[in-house]
FISELO-565704 format. One record per residue: residue number from 1; z, x, y negated of N, C-alpha, C in turn. Coordinates in pm, whole numbers. Atoms other than C-alpha are relative to their C-alpha. Layout:
# FISELO-565704
(NUM (Z X Y) (Z X Y) (Z X Y))
...
***
This chain:
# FISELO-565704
(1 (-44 -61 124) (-1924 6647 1518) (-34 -90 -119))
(2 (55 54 128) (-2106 6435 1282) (82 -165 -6))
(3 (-19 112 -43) (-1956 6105 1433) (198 48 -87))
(4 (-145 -31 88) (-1570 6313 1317) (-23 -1 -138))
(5 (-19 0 88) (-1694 6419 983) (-21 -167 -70))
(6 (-55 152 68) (-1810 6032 918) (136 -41 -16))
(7 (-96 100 13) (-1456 5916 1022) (36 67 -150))
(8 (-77 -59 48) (-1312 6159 810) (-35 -51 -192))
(9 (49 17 124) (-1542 6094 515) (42 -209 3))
(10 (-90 133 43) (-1465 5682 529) (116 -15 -19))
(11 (-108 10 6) (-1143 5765 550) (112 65 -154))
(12 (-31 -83 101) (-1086 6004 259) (-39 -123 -113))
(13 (81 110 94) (-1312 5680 91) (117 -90 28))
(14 (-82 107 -28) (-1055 5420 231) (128 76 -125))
(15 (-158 -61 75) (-738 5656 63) (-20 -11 -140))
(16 (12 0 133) (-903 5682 -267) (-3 -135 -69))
(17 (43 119 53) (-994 5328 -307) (156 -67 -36))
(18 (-94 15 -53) (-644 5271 -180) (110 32 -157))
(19 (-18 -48 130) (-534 5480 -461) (24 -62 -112))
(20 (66 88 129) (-706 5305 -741) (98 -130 -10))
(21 (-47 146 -23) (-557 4955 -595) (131 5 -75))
(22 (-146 -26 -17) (-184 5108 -626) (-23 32 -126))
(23 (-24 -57 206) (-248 5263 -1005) (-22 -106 -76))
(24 (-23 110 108) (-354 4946 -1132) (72 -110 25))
(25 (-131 66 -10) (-124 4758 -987) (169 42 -12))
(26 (-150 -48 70) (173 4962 -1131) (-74 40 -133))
(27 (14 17 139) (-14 5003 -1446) (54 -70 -78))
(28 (-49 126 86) (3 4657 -1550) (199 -56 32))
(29 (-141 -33 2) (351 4620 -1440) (119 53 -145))
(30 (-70 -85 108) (467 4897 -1699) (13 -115 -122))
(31 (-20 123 101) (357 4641 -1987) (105 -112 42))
(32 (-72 111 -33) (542 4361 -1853) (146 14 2))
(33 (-143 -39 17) (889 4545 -1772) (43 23 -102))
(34 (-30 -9 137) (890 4660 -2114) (17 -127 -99))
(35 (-7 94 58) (831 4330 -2236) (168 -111 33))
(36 (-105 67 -43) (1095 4191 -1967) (119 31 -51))
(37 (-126 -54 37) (1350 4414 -2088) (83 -39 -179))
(38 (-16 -20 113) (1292 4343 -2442) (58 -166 -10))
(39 (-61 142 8) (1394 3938 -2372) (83 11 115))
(40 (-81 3 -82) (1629 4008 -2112) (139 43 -112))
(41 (-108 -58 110) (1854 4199 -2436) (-10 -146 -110))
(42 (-27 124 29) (1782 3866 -2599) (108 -107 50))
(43 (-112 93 -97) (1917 3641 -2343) (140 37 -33))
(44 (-156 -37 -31) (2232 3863 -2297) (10 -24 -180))
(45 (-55 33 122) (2285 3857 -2705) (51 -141 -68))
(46 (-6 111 15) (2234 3492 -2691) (108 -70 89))
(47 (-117 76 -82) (2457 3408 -2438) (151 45 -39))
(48 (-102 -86 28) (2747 3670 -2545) (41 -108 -86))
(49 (-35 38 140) (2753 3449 -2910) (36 -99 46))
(50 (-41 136 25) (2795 3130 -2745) (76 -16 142))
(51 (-115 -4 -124) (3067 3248 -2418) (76 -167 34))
(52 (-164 74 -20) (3330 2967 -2503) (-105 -168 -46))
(53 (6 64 85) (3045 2677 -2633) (43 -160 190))
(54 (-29 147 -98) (3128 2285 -2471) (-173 -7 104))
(55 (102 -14 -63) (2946 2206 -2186) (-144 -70 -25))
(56 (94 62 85) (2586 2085 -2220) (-19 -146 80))
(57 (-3 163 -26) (2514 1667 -2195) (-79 6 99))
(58 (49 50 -114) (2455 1541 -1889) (-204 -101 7))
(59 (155 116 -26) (2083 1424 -1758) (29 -129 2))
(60 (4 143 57) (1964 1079 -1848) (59 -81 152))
(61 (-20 37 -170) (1963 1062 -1407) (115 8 48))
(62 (-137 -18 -65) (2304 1151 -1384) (96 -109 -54))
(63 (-66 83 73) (2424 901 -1627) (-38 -161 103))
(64 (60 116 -37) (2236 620 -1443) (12 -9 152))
(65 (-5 -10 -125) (2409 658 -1091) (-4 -157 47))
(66 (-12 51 -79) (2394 408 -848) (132 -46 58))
(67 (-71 27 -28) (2698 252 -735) (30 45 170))
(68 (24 -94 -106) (2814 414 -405) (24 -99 101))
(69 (27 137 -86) (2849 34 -248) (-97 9 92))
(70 (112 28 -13) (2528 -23 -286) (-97 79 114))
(71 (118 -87 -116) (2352 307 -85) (79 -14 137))
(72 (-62 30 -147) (2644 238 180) (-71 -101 80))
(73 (23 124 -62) (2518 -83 227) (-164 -15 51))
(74 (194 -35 -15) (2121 25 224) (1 112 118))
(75 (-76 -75 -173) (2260 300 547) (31 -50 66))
(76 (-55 112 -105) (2423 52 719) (-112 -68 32))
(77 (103 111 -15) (2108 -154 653) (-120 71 110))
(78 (89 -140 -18) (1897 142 760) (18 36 158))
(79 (-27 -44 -161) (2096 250 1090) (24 -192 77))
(80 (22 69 -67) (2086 -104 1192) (-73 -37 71))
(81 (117 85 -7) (1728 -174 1169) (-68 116 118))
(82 (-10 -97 -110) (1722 164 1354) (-7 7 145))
(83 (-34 98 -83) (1921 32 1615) (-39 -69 62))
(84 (78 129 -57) (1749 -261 1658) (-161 71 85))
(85 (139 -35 -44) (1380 -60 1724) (44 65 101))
(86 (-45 -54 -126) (1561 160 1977) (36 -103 77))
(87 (-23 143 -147) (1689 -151 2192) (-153 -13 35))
(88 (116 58 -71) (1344 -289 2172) (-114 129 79))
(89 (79 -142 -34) (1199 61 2274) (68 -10 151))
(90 (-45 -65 -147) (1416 96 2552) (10 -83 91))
(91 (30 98 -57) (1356 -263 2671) (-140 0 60))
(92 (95 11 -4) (1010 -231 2687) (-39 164 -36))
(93 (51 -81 41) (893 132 2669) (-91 45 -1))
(94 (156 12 32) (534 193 2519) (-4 102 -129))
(95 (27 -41 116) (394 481 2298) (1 -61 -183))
(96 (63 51 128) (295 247 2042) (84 -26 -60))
(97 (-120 69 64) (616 102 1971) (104 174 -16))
(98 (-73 -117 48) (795 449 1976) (-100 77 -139))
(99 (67 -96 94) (557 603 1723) (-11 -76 -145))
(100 (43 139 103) (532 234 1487) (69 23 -128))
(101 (-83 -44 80) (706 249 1176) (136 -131 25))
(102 (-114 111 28) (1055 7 1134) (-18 -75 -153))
(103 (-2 72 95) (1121 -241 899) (87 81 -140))
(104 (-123 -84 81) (1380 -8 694) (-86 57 -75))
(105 (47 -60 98) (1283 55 383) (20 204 -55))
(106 (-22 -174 22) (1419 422 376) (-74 82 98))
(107 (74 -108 -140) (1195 680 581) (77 86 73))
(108 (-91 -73 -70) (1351 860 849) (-66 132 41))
***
């Protein structure tokens, strides 16, 4: 009997604590939605005024592409050197050399 009312009493202790956890974690919440809501009616006012504006200027990274030669030719360079470590792998096959890195500057 005494071994039930313990469970019963840690358990009534577990629910309350339980409780507590859940009220202040939707407490603070409340502040925050109110706040969210109050710049979420921003946003939308701000975006409404400017529906139709030109699009916005491109990143400095997008301006400064790469020529599409050039990464062809660094792939090609890439699955060659590839290539080449698989022959010598499969000529000679040894942990060390399957695990080694290649000469190819791009990581695979």
């Amino acid at each position: 009997m005494e071994m039930l009312l313990l469970g019963a009493c840690l358990s009534l202790f577990g629910l309350a604590v339980a409780c507590l956890a859940f009220g202040a974690a939707t407490r603070s919440l409340k502040g925050t939605a109110e706040a969210a809501s109050v710049g979420e009616q921003d946003v939308v006012r701000a975006t409404s005024a400017r529906f139709f504006v030109a699009t916005p200027p491109l990143p400095a990274d997008s301006r400064t592409r790469v020529p599409i030669e050039v990464l062809l030719l660094q792939i090609e360079n890439h699955v060659r050197l590839e290539q080449a470590a698989a022959e010598g792998f499969l000529e000679s096959p040894d942990p060390s050399r399957l695990h080694s890195r290649t000469a190819s500057p791009l990581l695979n």
